[in-house]
C-alpha positions in Angstrom: 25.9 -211.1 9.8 25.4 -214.0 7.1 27.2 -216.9 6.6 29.7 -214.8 4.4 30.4 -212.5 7.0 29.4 -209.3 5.2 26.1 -209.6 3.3 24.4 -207.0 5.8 27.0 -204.0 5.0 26.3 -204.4 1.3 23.8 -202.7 -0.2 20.8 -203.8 -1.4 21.5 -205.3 -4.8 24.6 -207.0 -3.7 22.6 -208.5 -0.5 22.7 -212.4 -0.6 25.1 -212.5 -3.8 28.0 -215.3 -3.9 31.3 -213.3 -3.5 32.5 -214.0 -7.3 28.6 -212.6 -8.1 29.8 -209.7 -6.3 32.9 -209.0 -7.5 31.7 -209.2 -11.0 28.9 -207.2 -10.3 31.3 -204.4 -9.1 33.5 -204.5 -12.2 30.7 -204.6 -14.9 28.7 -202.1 -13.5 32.1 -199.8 -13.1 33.2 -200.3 -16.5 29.8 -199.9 -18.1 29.6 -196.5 -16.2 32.6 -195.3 -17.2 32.0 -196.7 -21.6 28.5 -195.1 -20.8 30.2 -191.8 -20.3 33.3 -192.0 -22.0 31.9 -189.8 -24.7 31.7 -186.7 -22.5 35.2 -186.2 -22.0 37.5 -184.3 -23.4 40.4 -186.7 -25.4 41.1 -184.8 -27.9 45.0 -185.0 -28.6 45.9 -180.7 -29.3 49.5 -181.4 -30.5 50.5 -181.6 -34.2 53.5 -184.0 -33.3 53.4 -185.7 -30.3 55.5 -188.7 -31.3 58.8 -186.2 -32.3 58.4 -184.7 -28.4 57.9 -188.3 -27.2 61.6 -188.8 -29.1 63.2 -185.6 -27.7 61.9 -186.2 -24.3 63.2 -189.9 -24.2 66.6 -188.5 -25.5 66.8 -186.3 -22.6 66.0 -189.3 -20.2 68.6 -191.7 -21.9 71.0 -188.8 -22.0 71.0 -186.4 -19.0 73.1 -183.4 -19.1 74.3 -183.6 -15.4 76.6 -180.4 -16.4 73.9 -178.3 -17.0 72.7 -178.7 -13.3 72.7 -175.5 -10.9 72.9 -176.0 -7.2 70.7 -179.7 -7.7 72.1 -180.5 -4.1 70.1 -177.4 -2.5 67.2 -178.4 -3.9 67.3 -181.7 -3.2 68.2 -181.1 0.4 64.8 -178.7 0.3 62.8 -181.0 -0.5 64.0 -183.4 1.6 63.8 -181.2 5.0 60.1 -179.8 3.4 59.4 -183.5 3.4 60.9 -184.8 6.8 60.0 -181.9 8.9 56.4 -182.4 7.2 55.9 -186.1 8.3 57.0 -184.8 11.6 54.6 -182.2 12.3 51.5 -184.5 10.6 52.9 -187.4 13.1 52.6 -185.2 16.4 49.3 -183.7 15.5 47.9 -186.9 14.3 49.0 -189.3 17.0 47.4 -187.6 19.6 43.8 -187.3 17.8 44.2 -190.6 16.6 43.8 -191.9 20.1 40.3 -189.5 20.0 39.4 -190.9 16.7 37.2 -194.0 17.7 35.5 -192.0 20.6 35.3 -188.3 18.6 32.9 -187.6 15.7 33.7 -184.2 15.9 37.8 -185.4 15.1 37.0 -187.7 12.6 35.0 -185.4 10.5 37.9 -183.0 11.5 40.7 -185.4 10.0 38.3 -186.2 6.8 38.4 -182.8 5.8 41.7 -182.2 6.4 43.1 -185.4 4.3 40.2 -184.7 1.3 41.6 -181.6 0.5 45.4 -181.8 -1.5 48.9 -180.6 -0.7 48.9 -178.8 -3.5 45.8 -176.9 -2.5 47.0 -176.3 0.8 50.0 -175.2 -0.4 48.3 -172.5 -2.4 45.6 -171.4 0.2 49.3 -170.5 2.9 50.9 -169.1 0.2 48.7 -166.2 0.4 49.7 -165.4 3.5 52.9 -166.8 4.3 54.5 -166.2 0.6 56.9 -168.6 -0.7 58.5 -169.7 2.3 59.5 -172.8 4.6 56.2 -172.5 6.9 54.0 -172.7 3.8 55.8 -175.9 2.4 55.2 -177.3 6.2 51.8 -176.2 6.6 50.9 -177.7 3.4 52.5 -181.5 4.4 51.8 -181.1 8.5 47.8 -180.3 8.0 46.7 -182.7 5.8 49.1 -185.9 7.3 47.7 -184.9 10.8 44.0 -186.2 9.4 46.1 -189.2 7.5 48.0 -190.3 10.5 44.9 -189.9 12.6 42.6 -192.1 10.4 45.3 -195.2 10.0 46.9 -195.0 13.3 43.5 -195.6 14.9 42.4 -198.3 12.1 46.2 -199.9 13.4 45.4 -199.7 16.9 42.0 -200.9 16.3 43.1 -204.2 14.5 45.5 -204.9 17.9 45.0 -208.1 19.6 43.5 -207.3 22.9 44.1 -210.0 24.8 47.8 -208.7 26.6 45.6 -205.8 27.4 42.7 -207.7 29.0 44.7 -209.7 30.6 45.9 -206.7 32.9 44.6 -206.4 36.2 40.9 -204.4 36.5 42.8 -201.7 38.4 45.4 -200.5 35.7 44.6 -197.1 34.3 44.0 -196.5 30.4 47.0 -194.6 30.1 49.2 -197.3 31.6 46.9 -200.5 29.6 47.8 -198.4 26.2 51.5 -197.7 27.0 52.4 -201.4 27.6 49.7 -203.5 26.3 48.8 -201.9 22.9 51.1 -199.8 21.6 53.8 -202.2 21.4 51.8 -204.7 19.9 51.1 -202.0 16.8 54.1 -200.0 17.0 56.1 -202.2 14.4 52.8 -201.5 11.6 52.9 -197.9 12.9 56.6 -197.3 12.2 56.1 -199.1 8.6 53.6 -196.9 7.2 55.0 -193.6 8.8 58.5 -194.4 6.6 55.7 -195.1 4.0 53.6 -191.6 4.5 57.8 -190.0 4.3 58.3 -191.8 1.0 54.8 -189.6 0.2 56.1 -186.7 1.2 58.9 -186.6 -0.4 56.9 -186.8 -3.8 54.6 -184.2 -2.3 57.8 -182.3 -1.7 59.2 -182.0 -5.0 55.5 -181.3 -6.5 55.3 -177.9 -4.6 57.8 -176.9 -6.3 54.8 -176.8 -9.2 53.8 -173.6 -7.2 56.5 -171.8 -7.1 58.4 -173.3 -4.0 62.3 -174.2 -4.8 62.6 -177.9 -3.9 63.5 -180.4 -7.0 59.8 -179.8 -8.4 60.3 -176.0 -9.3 63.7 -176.9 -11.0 61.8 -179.7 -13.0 58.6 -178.2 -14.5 60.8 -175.3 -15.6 63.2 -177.7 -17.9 60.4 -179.1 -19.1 58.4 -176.2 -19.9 61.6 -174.7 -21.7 62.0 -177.6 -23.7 65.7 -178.7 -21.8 65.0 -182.2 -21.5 68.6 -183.6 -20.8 68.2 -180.7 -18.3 64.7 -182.8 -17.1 66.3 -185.9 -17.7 69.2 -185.1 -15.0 66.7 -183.9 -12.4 64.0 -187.0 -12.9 67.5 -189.0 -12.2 68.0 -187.6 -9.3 64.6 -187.7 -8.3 64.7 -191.2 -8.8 67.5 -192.1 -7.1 66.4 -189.8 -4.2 63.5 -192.0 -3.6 65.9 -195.5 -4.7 68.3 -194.8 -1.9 66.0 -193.9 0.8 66.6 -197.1 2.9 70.1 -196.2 3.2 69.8 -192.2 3.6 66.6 -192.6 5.4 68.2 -195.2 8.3 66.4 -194.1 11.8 69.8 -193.6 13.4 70.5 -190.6 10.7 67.4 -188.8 11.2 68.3 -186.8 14.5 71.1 -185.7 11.9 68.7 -185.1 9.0 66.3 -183.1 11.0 69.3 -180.6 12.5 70.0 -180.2 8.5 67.1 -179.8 7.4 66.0 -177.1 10.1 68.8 -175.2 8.9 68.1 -175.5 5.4 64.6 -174.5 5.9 65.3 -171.1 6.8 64.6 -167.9 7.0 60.9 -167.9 8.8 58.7 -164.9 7.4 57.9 -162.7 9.7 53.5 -163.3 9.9 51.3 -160.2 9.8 48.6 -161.0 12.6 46.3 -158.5 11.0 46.6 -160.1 8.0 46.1 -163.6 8.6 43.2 -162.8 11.0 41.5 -160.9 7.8 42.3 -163.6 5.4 40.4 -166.4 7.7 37.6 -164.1 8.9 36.5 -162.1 5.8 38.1 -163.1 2.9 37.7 -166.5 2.4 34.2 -166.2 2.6 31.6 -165.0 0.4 30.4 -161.3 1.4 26.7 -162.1 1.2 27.3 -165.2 3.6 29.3 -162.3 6.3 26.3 -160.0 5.8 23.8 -163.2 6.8 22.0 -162.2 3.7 20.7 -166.0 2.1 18.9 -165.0 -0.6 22.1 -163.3 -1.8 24.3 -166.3 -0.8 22.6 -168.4 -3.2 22.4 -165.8 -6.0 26.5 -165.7 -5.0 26.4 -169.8 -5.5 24.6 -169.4 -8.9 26.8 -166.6 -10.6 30.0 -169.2 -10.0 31.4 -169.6 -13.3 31.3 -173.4 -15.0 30.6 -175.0 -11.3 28.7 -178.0 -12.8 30.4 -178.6 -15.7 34.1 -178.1 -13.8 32.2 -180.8 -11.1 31.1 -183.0 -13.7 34.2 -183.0 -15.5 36.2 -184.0 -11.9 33.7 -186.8 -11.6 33.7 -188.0 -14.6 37.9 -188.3 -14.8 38.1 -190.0 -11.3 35.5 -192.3 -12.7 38.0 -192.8 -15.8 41.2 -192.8 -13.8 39.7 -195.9 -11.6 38.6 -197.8 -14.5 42.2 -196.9 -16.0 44.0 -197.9 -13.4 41.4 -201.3 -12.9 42.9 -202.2 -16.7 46.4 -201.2 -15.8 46.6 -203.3 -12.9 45.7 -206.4 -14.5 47.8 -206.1 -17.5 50.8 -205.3 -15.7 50.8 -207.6 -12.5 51.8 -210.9 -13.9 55.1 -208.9 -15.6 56.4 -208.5 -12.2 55.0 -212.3 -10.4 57.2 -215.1 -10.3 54.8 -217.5 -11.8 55.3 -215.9 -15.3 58.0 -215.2 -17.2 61.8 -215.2 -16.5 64.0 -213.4 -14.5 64.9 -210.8 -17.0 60.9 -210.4 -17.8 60.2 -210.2 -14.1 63.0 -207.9 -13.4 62.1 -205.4 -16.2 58.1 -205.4 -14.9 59.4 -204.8 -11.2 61.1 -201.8 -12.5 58.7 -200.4 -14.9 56.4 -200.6 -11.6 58.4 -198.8 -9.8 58.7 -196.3 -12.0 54.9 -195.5 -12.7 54.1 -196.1 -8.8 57.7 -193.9 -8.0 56.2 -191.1 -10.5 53.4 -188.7 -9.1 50.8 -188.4 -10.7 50.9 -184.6 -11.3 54.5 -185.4 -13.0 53.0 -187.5 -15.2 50.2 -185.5 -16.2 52.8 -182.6 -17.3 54.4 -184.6 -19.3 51.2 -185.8 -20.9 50.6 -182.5 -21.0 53.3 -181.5 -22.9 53.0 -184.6 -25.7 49.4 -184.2 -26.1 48.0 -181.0 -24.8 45.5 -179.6 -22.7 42.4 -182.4 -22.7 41.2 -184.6 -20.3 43.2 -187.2 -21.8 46.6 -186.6 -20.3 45.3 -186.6 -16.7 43.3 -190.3 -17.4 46.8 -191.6 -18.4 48.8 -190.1 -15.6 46.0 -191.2 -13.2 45.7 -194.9 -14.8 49.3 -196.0 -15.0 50.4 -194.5 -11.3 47.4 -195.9 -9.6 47.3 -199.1 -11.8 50.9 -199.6 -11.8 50.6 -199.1 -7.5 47.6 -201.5 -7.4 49.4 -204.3 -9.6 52.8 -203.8 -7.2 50.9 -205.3 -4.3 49.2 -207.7 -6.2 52.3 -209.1 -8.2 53.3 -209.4 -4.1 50.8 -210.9 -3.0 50.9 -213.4 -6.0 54.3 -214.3 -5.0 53.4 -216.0 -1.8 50.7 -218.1 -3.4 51.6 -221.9 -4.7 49.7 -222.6 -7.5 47.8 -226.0 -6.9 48.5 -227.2 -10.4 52.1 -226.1 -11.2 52.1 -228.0 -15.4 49.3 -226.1 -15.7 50.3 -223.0 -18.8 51.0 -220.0 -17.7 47.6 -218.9 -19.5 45.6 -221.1 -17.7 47.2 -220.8 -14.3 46.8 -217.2 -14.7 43.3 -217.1 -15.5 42.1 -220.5 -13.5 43.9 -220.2 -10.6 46.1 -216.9 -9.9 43.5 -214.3 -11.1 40.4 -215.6 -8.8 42.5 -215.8 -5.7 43.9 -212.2 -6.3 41.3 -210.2 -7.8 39.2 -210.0 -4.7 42.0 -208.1 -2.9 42.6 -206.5 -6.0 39.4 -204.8 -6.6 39.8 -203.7 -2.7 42.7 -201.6 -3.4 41.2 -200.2 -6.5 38.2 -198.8 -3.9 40.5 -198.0 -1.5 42.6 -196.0 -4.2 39.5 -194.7 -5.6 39.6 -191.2 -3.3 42.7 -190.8 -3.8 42.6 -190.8 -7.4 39.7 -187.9 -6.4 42.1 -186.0 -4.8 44.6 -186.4 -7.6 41.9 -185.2 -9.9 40.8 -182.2 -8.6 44.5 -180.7 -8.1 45.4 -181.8 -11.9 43.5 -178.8 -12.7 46.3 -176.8 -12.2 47.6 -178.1 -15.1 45.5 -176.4 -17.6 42.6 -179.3 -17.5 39.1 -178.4 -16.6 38.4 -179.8 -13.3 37.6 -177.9 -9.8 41.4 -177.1 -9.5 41.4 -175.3 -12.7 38.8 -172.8 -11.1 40.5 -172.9 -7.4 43.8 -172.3 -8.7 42.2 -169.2 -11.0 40.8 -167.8 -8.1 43.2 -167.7 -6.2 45.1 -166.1 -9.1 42.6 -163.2 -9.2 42.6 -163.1 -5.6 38.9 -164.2 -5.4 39.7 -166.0 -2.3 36.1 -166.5 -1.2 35.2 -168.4 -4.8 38.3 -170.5 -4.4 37.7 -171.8 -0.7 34.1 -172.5 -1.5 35.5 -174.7 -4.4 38.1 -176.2 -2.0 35.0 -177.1 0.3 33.1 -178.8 -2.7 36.1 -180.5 -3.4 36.4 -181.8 0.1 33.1 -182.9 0.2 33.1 -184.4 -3.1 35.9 -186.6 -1.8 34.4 -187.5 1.8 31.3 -189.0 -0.1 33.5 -190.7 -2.6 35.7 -192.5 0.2 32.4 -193.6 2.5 31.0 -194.9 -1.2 34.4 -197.1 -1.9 34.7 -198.1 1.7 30.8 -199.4 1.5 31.9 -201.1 -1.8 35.1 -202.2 -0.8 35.3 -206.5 -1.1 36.3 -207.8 2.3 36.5 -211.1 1.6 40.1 -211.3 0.9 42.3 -208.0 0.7 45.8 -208.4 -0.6 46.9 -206.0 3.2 45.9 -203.6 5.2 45.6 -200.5 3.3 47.9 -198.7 5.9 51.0 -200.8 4.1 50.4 -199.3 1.2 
């Protein structure tokens, strides 16, 4: 290690660098990739009005039409038991592997494909074979959570003080040294971000209903596409308040209660074909030449895939995009919400302009994009800048808080840019990597959506019931992601992060 700590993890051209060196270094060079290829996407705005839809949309927000509601309470309670009964199942699978993560190659690669590839994408490869039913909503939150809680349950246990363990006598078994000695020193981190990964799913929830299953989501992207938006406006309200009043509905003592509800509520089970499922993962999901062993025809199977670079390239090129978007967003928006800047109706009005971009997924967003500007790229690089950016600038505004400024008559302009900025923007850019994959992920399943990334073509074939093409572009995707997190985690500052990206 050098003096700074982390020289020898860095690669080459970062190697003996001062930490501001570096941190400049990562931003120009992200930004200049990203103006460097700007011109290959697809911005194009395809509407002939989008400022009159803006207006009818923002009506509909300031002006719900409550009355017009069906059964919202059914569908809220959906997508509530979808997402509690999710966590549930992703926190029993993954606790137990996370305790085999540090020691298991074979279950970390396990839980890294597993978390690269979407809910939404999961949610599509079960509804083939469990329809649109309560098993396929829970598959699609309990298989991919399993690989989440796996990865930051071991990175928690991993960051625990050892020294109550070690000071247990030699004779103590491992079991008995992790039950008293470690767990409790992590289990208050480990309860924080598993009430985080439910807030998750409860957005993940109400976004499978953009596949056809009836939580809040389903209910939502059929308003909008009609054109109802008081309709919309009623059910983003209640979406809202959903995730507003979750401290209060969400209490630990009310959850044996929630659970009992929302087993009931997630009934009837389908009835599972074993025949069925056992062709589905042994022949059709996989390419026929591949079955037959037949190599040469494998690759001439590869080849004949329809737009696989460009549909690659365009995936690429908008997570690039979305994490120089949200890179900008973040640093615009983070003083608005800090206490060093402004008053308290300016700070109170960036808080909840945060929490509305961070509270919105990024999917949501994109529809609506979608709707005001039509199918380009462009809609997916806002939706993916101003949730990631507005996320990023959330912690950072936080962190902010807790800082005293050495110089307190110093302007606001100056404080922000002398002294606020270079204490925050090291954590800040740490985030950004750390967000980076998951702005991959996000960009992938906006395909679905109409825009030309490797979701457009999963979702297609899955459509056509080309099962094999689709699962061969839900491994690319999964790869492509898997490289993209070891790249930001190799990148990733570590001089000082804002927290522990568990927390987030």
């Amino acid at each position: 290690m050098s003096e700074a700590g982390i020289d020898e993890r860095r690669p080459g051209w970062l190697a003996g660098a001062t930490p501001g060196v570096r941190l400049a270094r990562h931003t120009l060079t992200l930004v200049a990739l990203a103006v460097v290829l700007l011109p290959l996407a697809d911005l194009a705005i395809l509407t002939r009005d989008p400022w009159a839809e803006l207006g009818r949309m923002t009506r509909g927000l300031v002006w719900p039409a409550w009355g017009t509601l069906e059964s919202p309470f059914s569908a809220l309670g959906l997508t509530v038991a979808v997402a509690l009964w999710g966590t549930l199942g992703g926190l029993v699978l993954g606790f137990p592997l996370a305790l085999l993560f540090a020691r298991s190659r074979l279950v970390r690669a396990g839980c890294a494909f597993v978390r690269a590839i979407h809910e939404l994408f999961w949610a599509v490869l079960f509804l083939q074979v469990f329809g649109l039913s309560a098993l396929t909503a829970l598959l699609a939150l309990t298989v991919p959570y399993a690989g989440i809680f796996a990865k930051v349950y071991a990175e928690i246990l991993e960051q625990t003080p050892r020294a109550a363990r070690d000071a247990l006598a030699p004779g103590v078994g491992r079991l008995s040294r992790f039950v008293y000695a470690e767990l409790p020193l992590a289990w208050a981190r480990m309860a924080a971000y598993t009430r985080y990964r439910f807030e998750c799913a409860l957005r993940a929830s109400v976004l499978l209903g953009f596949v056809g299953l009836p939580t809040l989501g389903f209910h939502l992207e059929t308003a909008f596409r009609e054109g109802r938006y008081p309709e919309a406006g009623a059910l983003l309200w209640l979406f809202y308040l959903l995730i507003a009043s979750l401290p209060w509905w969400g209490h630990r003592r009310l959850i044996p209660v929630l659970l009992v509800v929302g087993a009931w509520l997630l009934g009837p089970w389908p009835s599972v074909d074993g025949a069925l499922l056992w062709r589905f993962v042994s022949t059709d999901i996989w390419p026929a030449p591949l079955l037959a062993g037949d190599w040469a025809g494998l690759v001439e199977w590869v080849v004949r895939l329809p737009e696989l670079g460009p549909a690659i390239g365009n995936t690429l090129l908008l997570g690039l995009l979305g994490t120089v978007g949200a890179l900008v967003v973040a640093l615009a928006l983070w003083p608005l919400a800090c206490r060093h800047f402004g008053n308290r109706a300016t700070r109170l009005a960036g808080h909840g302009l945060l929490v509305f971009l961070r509270s919105t997924p990024e999917l949501m967003l994109a529809f609506v994009f979608l709707l005001l500007l039509g199918p380009s790229l462009l809609p997916a690089w806002l939706a993916l800048a101003l949730h990631n950016g507005a996320l990023i600038a959330f912690l950072v505004a936080r962190h902010a808080d807790a800082i005293a400024p050495g110089m307190p008559d110093m302007p606001s302009s100056g404080r922000l840019a002398y002294e606020l900025l270079p204490r925050v923007y090291p954590g800040l850019l740490a985030l950004l990597y750390y967000r980076a994959e998951v702005i991959l992920r996000e960009t992938a399943v906006l395909g679905m959506l109409g825009v030309a990334t490797l979701g457009f073509y999963i979702e297609e074939g899955f459509d056509y019931l080309m099962f094999d093409v689709a699962f061969f572009l839900l491994l690319i995707t999964a790869a492509l992601n898997i490289v993209v997190d070891a790249l930001s985690r190799r990148l990733r500052p570590r001089e000082a992060p804002i927290e522990d990206p568990a927390s987030q």
